[in-house]
C-alpha positions in Angstrom: -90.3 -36.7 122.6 -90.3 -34.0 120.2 -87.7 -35.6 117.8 -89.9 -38.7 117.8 -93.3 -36.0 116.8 -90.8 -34.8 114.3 -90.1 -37.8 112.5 -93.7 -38.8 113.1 -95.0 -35.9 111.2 -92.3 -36.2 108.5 -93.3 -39.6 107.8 -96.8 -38.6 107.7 -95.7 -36.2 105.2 -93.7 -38.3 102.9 -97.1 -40.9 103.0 -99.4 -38.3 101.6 -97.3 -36.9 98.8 -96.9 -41.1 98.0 -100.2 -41.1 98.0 -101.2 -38.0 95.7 -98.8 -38.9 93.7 -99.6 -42.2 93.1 -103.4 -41.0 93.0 -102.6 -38.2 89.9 -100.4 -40.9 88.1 -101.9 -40.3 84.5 -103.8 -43.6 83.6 -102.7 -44.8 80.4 -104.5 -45.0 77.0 -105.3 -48.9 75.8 -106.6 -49.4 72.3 -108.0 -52.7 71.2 -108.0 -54.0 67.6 -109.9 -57.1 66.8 -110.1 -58.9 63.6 -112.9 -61.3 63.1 -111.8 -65.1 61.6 -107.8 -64.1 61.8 -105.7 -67.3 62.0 -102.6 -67.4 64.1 -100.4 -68.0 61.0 -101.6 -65.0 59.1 -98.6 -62.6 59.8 -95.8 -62.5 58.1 -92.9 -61.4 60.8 -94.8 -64.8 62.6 -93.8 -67.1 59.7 -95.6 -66.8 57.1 -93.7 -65.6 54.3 -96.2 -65.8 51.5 -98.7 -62.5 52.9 -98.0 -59.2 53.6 -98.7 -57.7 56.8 -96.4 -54.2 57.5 -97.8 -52.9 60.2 -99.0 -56.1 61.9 -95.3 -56.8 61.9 -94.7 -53.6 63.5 -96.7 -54.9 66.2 -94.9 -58.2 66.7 -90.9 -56.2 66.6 -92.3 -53.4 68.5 -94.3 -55.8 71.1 -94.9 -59.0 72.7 -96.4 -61.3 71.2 -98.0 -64.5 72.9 -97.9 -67.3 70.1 -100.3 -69.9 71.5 -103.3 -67.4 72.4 -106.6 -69.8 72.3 -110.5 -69.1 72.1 -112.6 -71.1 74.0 -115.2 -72.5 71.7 -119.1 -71.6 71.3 -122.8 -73.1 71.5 -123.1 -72.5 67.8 -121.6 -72.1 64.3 -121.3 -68.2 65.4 -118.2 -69.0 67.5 -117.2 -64.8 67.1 -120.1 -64.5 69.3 -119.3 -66.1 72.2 -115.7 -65.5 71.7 -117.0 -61.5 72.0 -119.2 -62.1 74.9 -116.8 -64.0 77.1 -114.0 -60.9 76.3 -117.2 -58.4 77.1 -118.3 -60.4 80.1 -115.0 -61.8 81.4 -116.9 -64.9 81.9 -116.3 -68.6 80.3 -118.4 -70.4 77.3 -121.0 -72.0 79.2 -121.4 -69.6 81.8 -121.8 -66.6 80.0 -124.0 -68.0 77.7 -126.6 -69.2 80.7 -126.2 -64.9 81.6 -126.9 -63.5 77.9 -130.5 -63.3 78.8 -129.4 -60.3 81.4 -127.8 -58.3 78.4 -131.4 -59.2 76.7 -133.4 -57.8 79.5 -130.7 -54.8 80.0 -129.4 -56.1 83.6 -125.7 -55.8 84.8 -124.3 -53.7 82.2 -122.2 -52.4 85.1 -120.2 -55.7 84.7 -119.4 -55.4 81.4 -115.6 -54.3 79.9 -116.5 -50.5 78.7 -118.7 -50.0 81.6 -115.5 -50.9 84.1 -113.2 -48.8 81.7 -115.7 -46.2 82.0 -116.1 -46.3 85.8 -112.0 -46.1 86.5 -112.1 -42.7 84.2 -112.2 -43.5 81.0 -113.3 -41.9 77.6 -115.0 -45.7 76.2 -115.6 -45.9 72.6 -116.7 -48.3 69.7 -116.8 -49.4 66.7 -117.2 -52.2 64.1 -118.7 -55.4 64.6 -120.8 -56.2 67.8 -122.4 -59.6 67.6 -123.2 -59.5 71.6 -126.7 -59.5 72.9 -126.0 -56.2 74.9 -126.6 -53.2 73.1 -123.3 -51.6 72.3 -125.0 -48.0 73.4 -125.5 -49.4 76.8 -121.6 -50.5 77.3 -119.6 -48.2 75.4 -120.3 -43.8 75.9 -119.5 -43.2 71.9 -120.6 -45.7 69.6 -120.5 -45.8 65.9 -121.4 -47.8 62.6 -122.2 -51.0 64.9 -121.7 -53.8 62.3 -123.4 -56.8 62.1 -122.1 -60.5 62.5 -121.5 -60.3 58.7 -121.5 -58.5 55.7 -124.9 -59.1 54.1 -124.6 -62.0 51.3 -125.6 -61.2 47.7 -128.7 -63.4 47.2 -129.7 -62.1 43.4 -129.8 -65.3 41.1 -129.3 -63.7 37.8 -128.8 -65.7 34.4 -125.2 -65.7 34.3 -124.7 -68.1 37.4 -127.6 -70.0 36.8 -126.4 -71.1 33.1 -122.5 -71.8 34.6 -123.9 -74.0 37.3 -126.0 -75.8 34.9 -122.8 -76.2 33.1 -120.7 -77.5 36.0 -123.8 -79.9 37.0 -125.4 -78.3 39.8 -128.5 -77.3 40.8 -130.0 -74.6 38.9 -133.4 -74.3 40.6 -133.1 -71.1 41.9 -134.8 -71.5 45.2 -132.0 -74.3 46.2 -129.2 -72.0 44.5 -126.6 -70.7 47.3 -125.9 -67.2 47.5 -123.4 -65.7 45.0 -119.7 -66.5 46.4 -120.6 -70.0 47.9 -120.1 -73.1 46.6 -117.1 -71.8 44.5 -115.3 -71.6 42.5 -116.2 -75.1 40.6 -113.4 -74.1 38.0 -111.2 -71.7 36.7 -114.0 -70.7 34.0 -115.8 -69.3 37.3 -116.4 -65.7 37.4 -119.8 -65.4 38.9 -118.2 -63.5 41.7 -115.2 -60.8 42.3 -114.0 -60.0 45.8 -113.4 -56.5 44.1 -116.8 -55.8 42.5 -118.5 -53.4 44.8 -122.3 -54.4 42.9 -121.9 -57.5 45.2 -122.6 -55.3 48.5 -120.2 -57.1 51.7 -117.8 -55.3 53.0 -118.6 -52.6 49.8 -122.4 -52.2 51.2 -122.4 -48.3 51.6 -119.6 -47.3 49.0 -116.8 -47.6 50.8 -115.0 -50.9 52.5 -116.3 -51.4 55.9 -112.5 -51.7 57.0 -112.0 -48.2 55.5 -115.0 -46.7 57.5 -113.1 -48.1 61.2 -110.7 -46.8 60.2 -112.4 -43.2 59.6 -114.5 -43.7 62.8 -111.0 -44.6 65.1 -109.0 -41.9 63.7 -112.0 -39.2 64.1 -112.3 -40.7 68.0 -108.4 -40.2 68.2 -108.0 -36.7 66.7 -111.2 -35.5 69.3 -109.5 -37.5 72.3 -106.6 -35.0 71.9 -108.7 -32.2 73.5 -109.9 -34.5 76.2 -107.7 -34.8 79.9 -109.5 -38.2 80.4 -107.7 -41.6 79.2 -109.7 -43.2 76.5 -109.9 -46.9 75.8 -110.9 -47.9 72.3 -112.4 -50.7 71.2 -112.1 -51.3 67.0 -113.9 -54.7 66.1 -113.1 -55.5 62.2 -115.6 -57.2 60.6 -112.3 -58.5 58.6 -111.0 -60.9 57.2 -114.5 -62.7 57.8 -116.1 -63.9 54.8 -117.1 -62.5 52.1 -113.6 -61.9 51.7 -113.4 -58.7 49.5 -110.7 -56.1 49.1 -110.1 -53.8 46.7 -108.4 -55.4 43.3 -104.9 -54.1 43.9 -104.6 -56.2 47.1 -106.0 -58.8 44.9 -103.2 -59.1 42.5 -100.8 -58.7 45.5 -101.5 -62.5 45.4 -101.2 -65.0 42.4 -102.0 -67.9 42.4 -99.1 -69.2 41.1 -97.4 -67.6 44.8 -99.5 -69.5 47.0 -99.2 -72.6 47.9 -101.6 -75.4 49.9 -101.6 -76.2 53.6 -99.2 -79.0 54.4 -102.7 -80.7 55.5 -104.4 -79.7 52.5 -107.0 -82.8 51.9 -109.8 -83.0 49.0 -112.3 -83.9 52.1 -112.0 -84.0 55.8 -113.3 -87.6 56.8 -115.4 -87.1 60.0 -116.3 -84.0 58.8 -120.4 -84.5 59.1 -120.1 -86.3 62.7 -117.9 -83.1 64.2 -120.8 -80.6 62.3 -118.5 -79.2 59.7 -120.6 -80.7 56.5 -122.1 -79.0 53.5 -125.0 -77.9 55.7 -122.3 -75.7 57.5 -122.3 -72.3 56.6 -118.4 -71.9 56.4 -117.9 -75.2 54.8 -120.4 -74.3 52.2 -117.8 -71.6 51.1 -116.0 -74.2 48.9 -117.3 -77.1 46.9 -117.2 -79.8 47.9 -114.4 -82.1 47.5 -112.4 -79.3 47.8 -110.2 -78.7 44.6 -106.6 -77.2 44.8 -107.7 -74.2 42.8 -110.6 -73.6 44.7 -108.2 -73.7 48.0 -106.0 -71.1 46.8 -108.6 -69.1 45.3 -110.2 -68.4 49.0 -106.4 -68.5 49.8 -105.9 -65.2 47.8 -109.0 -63.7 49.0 -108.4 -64.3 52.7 -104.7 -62.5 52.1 -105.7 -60.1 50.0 -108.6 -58.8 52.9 -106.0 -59.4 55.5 -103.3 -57.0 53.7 -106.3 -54.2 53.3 -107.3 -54.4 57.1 -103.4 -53.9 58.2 -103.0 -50.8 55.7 -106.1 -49.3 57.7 -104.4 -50.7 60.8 -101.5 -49.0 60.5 -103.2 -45.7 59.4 -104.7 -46.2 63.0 -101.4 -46.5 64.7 -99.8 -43.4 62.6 -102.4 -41.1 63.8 -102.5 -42.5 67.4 -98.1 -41.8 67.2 -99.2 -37.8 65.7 -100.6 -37.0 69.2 -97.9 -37.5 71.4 -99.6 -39.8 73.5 -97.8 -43.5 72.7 -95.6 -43.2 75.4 -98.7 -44.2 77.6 -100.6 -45.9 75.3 -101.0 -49.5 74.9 -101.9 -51.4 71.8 -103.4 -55.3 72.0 -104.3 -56.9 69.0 -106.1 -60.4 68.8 -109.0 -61.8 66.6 -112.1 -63.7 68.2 -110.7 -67.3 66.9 -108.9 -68.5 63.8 -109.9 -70.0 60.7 -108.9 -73.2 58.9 -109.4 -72.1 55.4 -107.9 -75.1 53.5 -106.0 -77.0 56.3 -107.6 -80.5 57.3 -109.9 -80.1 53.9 -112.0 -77.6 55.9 -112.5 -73.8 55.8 -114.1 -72.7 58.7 -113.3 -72.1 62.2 -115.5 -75.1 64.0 -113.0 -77.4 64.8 -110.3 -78.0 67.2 -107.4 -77.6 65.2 -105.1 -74.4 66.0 -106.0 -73.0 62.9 -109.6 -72.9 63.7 -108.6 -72.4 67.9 -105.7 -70.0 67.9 -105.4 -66.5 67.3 -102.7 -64.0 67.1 -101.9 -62.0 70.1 -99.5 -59.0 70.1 -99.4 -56.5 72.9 -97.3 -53.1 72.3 -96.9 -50.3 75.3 -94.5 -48.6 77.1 -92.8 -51.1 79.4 -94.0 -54.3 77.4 -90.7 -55.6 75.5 -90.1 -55.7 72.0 -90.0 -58.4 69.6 -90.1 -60.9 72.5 -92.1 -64.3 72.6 -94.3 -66.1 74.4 -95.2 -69.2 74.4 -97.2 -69.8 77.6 -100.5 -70.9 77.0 -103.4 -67.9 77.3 -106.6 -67.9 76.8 -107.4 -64.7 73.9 -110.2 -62.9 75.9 -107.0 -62.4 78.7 -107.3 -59.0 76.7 -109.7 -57.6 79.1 -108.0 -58.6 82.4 -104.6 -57.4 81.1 -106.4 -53.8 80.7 -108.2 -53.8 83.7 -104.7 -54.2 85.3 -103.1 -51.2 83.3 -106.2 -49.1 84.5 -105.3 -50.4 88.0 -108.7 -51.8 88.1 -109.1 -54.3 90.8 -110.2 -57.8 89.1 -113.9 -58.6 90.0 -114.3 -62.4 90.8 -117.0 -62.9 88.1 -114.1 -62.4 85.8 -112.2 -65.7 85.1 -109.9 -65.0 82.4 -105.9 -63.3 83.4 -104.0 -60.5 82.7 -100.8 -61.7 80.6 -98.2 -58.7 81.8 -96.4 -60.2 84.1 -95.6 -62.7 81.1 -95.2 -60.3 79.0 -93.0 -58.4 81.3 -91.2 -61.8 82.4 -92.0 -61.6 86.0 -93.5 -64.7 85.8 -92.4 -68.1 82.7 -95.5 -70.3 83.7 -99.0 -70.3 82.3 -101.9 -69.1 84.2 -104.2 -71.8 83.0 -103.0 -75.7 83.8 -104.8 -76.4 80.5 -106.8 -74.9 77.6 -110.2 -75.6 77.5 -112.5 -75.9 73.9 -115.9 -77.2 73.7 -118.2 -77.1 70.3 -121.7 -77.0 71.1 -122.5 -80.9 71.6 -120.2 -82.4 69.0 -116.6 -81.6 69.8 -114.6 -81.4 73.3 -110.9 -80.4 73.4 -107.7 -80.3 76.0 -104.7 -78.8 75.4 -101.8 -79.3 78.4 -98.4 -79.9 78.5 -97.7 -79.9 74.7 -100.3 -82.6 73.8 -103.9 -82.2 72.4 -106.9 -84.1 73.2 -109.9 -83.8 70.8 -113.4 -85.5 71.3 -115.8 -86.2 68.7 -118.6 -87.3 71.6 -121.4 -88.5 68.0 -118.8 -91.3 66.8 -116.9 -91.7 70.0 -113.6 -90.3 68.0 -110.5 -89.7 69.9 -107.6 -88.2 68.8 -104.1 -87.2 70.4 -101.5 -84.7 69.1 -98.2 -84.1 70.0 -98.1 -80.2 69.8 -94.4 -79.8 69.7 -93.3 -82.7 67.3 -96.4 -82.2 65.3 -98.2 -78.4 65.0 -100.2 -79.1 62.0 -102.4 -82.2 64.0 -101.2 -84.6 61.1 -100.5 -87.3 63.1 -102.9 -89.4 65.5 -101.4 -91.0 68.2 -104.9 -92.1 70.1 -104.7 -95.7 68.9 -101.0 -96.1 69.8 -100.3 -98.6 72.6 -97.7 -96.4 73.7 -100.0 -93.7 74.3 -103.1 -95.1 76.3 -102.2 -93.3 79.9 -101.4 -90.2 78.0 -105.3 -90.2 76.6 -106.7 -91.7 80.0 -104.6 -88.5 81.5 -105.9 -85.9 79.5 -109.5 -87.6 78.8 -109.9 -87.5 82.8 -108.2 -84.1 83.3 -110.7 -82.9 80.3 -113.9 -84.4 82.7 -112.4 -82.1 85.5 -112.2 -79.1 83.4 -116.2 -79.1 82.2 -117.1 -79.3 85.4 -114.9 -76.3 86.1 -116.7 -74.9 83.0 -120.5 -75.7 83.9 -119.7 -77.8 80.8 -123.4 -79.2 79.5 -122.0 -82.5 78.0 -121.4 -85.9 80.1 -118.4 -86.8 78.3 -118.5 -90.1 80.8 -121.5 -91.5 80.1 -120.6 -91.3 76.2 -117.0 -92.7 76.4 -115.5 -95.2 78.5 -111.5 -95.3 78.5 
């Protein structure tokens, strides 16, 4: 009896020291970087050889990175803001936007990311752009420069660009004239605009680039973290590389013209282009002229790269003062961006459309037991981001969040996907499936179908809809597409507009 009291007590003892020291195990630190309008395909250690990305690629040898990460579309032209308030909210497109009013009205901030960050211990703090209906004071405990949706447009009219467009034989009535840096450039003789010229405001409104003052902001969080005992979890929201696309003029030249070349589906005009709600009345579409012109292409080619280069200097700036303080060896880094953009490919510039380069957004993950320069090409959904942290801050999941934490892909416990397809819908005009390397998109106005085969085909060239040897792939995915927007609280009867 008393060896069994013995070995009673000593197991008693052995569970309690578990249990403190499983309960004193110091959390780790997770900092979140998020561009705004960032295509998958604008990295250079992910293929693309033509921009220069340092310390991005950093991220991608020194990480994981999950090549087919997907938004999951938007009830207007603003797609960044329901991509940001389905990775604040955990919740999907539809749903989340039926709760906005409850950020409006100040209700169940409780649920949001910082506020669960917050509640498990953390130090929570923001900056950049916002674009959620919450107010970023009431989710995060240190806020600063909160950034609109946007850099502010430069509206003056002066004599210069009315007199060229008058030339190039466009309007010149100046209450029907487009702000300064749309609708061009109509030719290389041009130059009503400069991505460098700070007297445009943008990104230059306050003197100094607004990918600059993040920068400031993160690193002044990061040096005043140091003093703290509390893990902190950072949340830096670029307003880069959206539109206007400005950098300073030696990132500029890092670009000529005569180095960049056009999108394999580079077309003058994209032919359903008005049906699918991506025609001149579109704000991102109204960027270019239109037909779209090979030098105009590459022209908002240069500037995209050239504001991309900029953001991953002040990115890297980031990670060199977050490796001064000692603390990398529990810190993890994601990087993603709210959707892509299509900026040439398909004839259209924008990110309202179903193509991967409008869809998919880079995804690296970097940390202490995440591998490096590893892969993956398992379908996830881009606001996984906040699941994957809650788990790293041993935060139990609550059920209002749908979206997954990717570690145990990252980590290779597990090879499948955690979604059996990707979901995108477009506000009324545009329905997508993705599943099992094909691609279903839905233009519901004109009853438009069309069918990619991801794997042979990743630049959507090819439409396979109206091939006989395709019909049960499209009744397949069409049907498992009807199944999904019910899933989704999806508005649109996709069956009483199209019958297969």
């Amino acid at each position: 009896m008393k060896k069994l009291l013995l070995a009673l007590l000593l197991l008693c003892i052995v569970a309690c020291n578990k249990q403190k020291n499983e309960s004193s195990k110091e959390k780790p630190n997770v900092v979140f970087i998020f561009a705004d309008d960032m295509t998958y395909s604008a990295i250079n250690a992910l293929g693309n050889n033509e921009i220069i990305t340092p310390n991005l690629d950093k991220l991608v040898t020194q990480g994981t990175t999950f090549t087919h990460a997907y938004n999951m579309g938007a009830w207007n032209g603003a797609i960044c803001a329901a991509s940001r308030a389905m990775i604040m909210s955990g919740r999907t497109v539809w749903n989340v936007n039926n709760f906005r009013q409850n950020w409006i009205n100040n209700k169940e901030l409780d649920k949001t990311w910082g506020k669960l960050m917050e509640n498990a211990g953390y130090d929570t703090y923001m900056t950049g752009k916002w674009h959620i209906d919450a107010k970023a004071n009431n989710v995060f405990q240190n806020v600063k420069h909160t950034r609109p949706g946007m850099p502010n447009d430069a509206w003056e009219h002066n004599e210069q660009v009315a007199k060229f467009k008058a030339i190039e034989g466009t309007d010149t009535d100046p209450a029907t004239l487009m702000p300064i840096g749309y609708n061009r450039p109509l030719s290389e003789n041009d130059t009503t605009w400069s991505p460098s010229n700070p007297k445009f405001g943008g990104f230059w409104e306050g003197g100094k680039h607004w990918s600059e003052v993040l920068k400031d902001d993160a690193i002044g969080f990061i040096e005043n973290a140091e003093k703290s005992k509390n893990p902190f979890f950072m949340y830096l929201a670029f307003n880069a590389p959206h539109d206007p696309r400005q950098a300073p003029q030696e990132y500029i030249d890092m670009y000529p013209l005569e180095n960049i070349s056009l999108p394999k589906s580079w077309q003058p005009e994209y032919p359903f282009k008005d049906d699918m709600g991506c025609g001149p009345n579109l704000r991102d579409e109204a960027l270019a002229p239109f037909p779209r012109t090979e030098y105009a292409t590459k022209k908002h080619i240069q500037e995209y790269y050239a504001i991309i280069t900029h953001l991953d200097t002040q990115i890297g700036k980031i990670i060199n003062r977050l490796e001064a303080t000692g603390k990398m060896d529990n810190t993890y880094i994601i990087f993603t961006a709210d959707h892509g953009l299509a900026i040439g490919k398909h004839g259209l510039i924008g990110k309202q459309s179903q193509y991967d380069h409008s869809i998919r957004a880079p995804f690296m993950i970097m940390g202490p037991d995440i591998p490096e320069n590893k892969k993956v090409n398992a379908d996830i959904y881009l606001q996984d981001a906040m699941a994957t942290s809650l788990e790293l801050a041993n935060i139990e999941k609550p059920d209002y969040v749908f979206f997954n934490s990717i570690l145990n892909l990252a980590q290779g416990k597990q090879n499948v996907s955690n979604y059996n397809a990707i979901y995108n819908g477009y506000v009324d005009l545009q329905r997508m499936i993705r599943k099992d390397g094909f691609k279903l998109i839905i233009y519901p106005k004109i009853k438009k179908l069309q069918l990619f085969d991801m794997n042979k085909d990743p630049e959507e060239m090819n439409n396979l809809a109206d091939n006989d040897a395709y019909k049960e792939k499209v009744k397949s995915l069409f049907n498992d597409l009807v199944t999904l927007q019910k899933d989704m609280n999806d508005p649109l009867d996709l069956t009483s507009i199209i019958n297969l």
